[in-house]
C-alpha positions in Angstrom: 122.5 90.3 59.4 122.4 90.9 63.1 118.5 89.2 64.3 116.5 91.8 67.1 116.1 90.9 70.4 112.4 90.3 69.6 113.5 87.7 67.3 116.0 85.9 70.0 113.4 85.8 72.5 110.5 84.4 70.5 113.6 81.6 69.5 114.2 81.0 73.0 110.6 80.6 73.8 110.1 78.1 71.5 113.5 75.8 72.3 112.2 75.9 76.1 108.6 75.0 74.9 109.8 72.1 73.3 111.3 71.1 76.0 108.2 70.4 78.4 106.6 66.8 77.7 103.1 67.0 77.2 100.3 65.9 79.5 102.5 67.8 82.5 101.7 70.8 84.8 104.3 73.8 84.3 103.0 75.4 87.0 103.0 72.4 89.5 105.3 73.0 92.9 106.2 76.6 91.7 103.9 77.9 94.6 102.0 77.7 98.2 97.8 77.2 97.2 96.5 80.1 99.1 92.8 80.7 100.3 92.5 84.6 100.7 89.4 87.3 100.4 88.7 88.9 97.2 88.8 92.1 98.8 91.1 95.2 97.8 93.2 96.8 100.6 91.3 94.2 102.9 88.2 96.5 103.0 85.0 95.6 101.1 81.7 98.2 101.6 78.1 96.5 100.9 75.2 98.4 100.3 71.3 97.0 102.0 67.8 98.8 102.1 66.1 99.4 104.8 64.5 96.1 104.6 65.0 92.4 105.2 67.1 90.7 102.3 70.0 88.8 101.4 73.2 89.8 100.0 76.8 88.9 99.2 79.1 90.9 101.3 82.8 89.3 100.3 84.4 86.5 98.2 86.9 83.4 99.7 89.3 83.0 96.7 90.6 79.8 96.0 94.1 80.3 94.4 95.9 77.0 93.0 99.2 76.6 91.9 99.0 73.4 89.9 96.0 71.7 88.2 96.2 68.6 90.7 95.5 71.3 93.7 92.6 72.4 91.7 91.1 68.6 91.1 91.4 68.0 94.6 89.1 69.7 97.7 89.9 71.9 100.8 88.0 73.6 103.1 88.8 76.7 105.0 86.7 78.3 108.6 86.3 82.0 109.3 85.7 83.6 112.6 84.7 87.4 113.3 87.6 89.1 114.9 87.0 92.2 116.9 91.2 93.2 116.8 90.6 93.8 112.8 87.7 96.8 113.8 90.2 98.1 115.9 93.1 98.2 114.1 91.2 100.2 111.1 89.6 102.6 113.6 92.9 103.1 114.9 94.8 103.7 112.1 92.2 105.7 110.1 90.8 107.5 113.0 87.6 105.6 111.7 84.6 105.0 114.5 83.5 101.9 113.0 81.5 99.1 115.8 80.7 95.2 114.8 77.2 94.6 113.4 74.4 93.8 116.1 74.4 90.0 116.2 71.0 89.8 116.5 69.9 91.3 113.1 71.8 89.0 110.6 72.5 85.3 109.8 74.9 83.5 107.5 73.1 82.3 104.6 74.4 79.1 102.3 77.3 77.4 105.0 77.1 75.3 107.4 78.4 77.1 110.6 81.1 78.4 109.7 82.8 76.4 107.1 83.3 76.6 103.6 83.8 73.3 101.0 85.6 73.8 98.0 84.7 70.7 95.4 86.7 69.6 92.7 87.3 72.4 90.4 85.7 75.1 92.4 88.1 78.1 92.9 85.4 80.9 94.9 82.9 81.0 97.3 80.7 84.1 98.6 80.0 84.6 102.2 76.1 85.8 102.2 74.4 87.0 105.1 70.4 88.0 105.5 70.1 91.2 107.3 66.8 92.6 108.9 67.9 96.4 109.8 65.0 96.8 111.7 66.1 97.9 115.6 69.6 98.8 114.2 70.5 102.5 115.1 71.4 103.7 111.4 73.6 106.5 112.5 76.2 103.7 113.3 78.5 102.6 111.2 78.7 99.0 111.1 81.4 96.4 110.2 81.8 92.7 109.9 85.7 91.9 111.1 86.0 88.4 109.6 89.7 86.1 109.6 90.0 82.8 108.3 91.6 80.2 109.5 92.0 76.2 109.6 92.8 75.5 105.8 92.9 71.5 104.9 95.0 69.7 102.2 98.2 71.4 102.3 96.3 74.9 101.7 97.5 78.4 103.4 95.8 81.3 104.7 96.9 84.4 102.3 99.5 86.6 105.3 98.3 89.6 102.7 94.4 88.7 102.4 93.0 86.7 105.2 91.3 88.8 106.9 88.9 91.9 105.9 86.9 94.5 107.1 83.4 94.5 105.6 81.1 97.9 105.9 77.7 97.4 105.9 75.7 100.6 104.9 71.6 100.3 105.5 69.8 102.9 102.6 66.3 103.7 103.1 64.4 104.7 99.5 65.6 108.5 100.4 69.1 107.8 100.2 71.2 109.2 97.6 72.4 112.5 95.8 70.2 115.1 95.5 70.1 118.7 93.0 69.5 121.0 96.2 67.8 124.6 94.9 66.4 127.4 97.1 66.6 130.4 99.1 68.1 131.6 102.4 65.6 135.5 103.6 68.0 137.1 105.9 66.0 139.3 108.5 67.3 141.6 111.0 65.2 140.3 114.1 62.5 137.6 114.4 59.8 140.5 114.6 60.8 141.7 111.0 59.8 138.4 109.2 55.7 138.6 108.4 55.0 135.3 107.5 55.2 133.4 104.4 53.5 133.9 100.9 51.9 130.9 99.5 50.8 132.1 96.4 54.3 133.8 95.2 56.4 131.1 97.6 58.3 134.0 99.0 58.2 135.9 102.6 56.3 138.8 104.0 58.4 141.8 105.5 61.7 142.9 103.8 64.6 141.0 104.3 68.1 142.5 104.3 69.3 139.8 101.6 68.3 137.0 99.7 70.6 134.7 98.9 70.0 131.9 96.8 72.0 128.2 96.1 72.3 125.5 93.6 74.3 122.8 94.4 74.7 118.9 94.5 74.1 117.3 98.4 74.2 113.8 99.8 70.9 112.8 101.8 72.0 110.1 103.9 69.8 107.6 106.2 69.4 107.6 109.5 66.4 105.2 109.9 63.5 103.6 107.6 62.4 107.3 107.2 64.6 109.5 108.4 67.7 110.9 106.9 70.1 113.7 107.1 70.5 116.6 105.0 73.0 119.7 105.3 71.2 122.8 106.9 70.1 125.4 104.0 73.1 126.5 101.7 76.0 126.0 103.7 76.4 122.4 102.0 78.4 121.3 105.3 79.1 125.2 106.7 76.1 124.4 109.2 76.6 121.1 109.9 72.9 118.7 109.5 69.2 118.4 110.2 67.0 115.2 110.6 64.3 114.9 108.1 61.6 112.5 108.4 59.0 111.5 106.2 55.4 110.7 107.9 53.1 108.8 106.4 50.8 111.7 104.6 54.4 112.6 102.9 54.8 115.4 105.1 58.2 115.9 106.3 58.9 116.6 110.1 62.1 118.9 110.1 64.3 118.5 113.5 67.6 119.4 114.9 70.2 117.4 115.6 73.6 117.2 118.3 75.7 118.0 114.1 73.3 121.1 113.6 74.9 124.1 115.2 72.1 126.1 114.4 68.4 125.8 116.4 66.9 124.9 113.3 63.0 124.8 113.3 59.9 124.0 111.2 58.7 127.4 109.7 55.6 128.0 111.3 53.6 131.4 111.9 50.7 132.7 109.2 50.8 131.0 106.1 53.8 128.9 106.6 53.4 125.7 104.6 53.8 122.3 105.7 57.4 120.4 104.7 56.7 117.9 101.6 58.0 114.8 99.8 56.6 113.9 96.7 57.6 109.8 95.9 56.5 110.5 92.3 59.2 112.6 91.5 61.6 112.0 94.5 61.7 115.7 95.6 61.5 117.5 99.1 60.4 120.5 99.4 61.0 122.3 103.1 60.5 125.3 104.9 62.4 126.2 107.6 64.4 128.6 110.1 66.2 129.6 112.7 67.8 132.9 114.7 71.2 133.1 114.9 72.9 134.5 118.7 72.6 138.0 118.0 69.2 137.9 117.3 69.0 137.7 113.1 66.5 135.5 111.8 66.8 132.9 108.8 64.0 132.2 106.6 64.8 129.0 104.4 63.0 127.5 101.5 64.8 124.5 100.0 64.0 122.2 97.0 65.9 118.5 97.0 65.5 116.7 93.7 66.9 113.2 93.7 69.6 112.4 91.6 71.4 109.3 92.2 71.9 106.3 94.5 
């Protein structure tokens, strides 16, 4: 009877098996110990509120290639390395600049240096961050290489360097269930004011067109962030809200606007909300388009998700 190829291999397995004394390393000399960052595509993206705290922000892998290299030590340096932001802006047309200085400090090493002990196969670069100063419309990055490996260890040519994007989130940030209603008017002298009691407009609009759709709030300071104008969702590019400390919102215009947006203001226009119970803005809001037509918006952000 002819025996399957499953049953030849497991045969074969076995004879080698028996071949290897016991008490050696199979794996010993079949490789180059490599230090490298745990980091896919050499890009790693860390998260931080808007507050002073310490956090992880990328992993030194420690990979051995026999258990001897593992008993043993090694140490391994990293540097920041401004060529790595610029070879990613470049490449991905990104805008990316190097994290102020000044508002963070390595946490658990001692300058710049990492010991691996017997048996230890990771570390974690920390740093403590204080975003306070820090323009939150940048995007920031740490560049960091490393370099100067002891005891026969290599720097990974794939993994030794990464690119680590550090996004500051104030307690607004996140995705928000955006309702409301956009009162198209002819002119400015056609709108009458707004309705308290009903929430709707005085005068007769030529069209009311509402939305319902999901919309990223995004931070642009401890109490500012960025929302799309109204129910374009992107169409009209984005507005600054910030919250004051009564929970009224101050509603502003921005350079990515396109439109003069405005508080609403005239008889009975309410004030722009948040509510930190339920995580919801509520604004009021408009502006007049070049020819003249006038926008009336009333928009409703519920919060969602980080």
């Amino acid at each position: 009877m002819k025996k399957s190829i499953k049953h030849i291999f497991w045969m074969l397995l076995i004879l080698v098996s028996a071949c290897i004394p016991e008490d050696t390393d199979e794996i010993a000399g079949k490789g180059t110990p490599l230090l490298r960052f745990a980091a896919d595509g050499n890009f790693n993206l860390v998260s931080f509120d808007a507050v002073e705290q310490t956090r992880a922000v990328v992993s030194i892998n420690r990979d051995a290639v026999s258990q001897a290299d593992l008993a043993g030590t090694t140490s391994v340096e990293f540097s920041l390395d401004l060529s790595i932001i610029d070879d990613y802006n470049t490449a991905n047309e990104e805008s990316f600049v190097i994290l102020d200085p000044t508002a963070y400090s390595f946490v658990g090493v001692t300058g710049t240096k990492f010991e691996f002990g017997s048996g230890e196969f990771i570390k974690e670069i920390k740093i403590k961050l204080n975003p306070a100063g820090l323009d939150l419309s940048q995007k920031y990055a740490l560049p960091i290489r490393l370099k100067n490996p002891a005891n026969e260890y290599k720097i990974s040519e794939a993994n030794g360097f990464v690119l680590i994007q550090v996004i500051i989130k104030n307690e607004y940030d996140g995705v928000y269930l955006s309702t409301g209603e956009r009162y198209n008017f002819s002119s400015v002298s056609a709108y009458g004011g707004w309705d308290g009691a009903n929430v709707t407009v005085l005068g007769t609009p030529s069209a009311i067109l509402p939305w319902e759709f999901e919309t990223v709030v995004a931070t642009r300071g401890a109490k500012t962030v960025a929302v799309h104008i109204g129910n374009s969702d992107g169409g009209f590019g984005l507005m600054n809200l910030t919250v004051n400390s009564d929970n009224t919102v101050l509603i502003e215009a921005t350079d990515e606007s396109g439109l003069p947006v405005l508080p609403l203001d005239g008889p009975g226009a309410p004030s722009s909300t948040y509510d930190p119970a339920s995580r919801t803005f509520e604004l009021f809001y408009k502006y007049t388009n070049a020819n003249g037509t006038h926008r009336v918006l009333h928009d409703v952000l519920v919060f969602e998700n980080p």
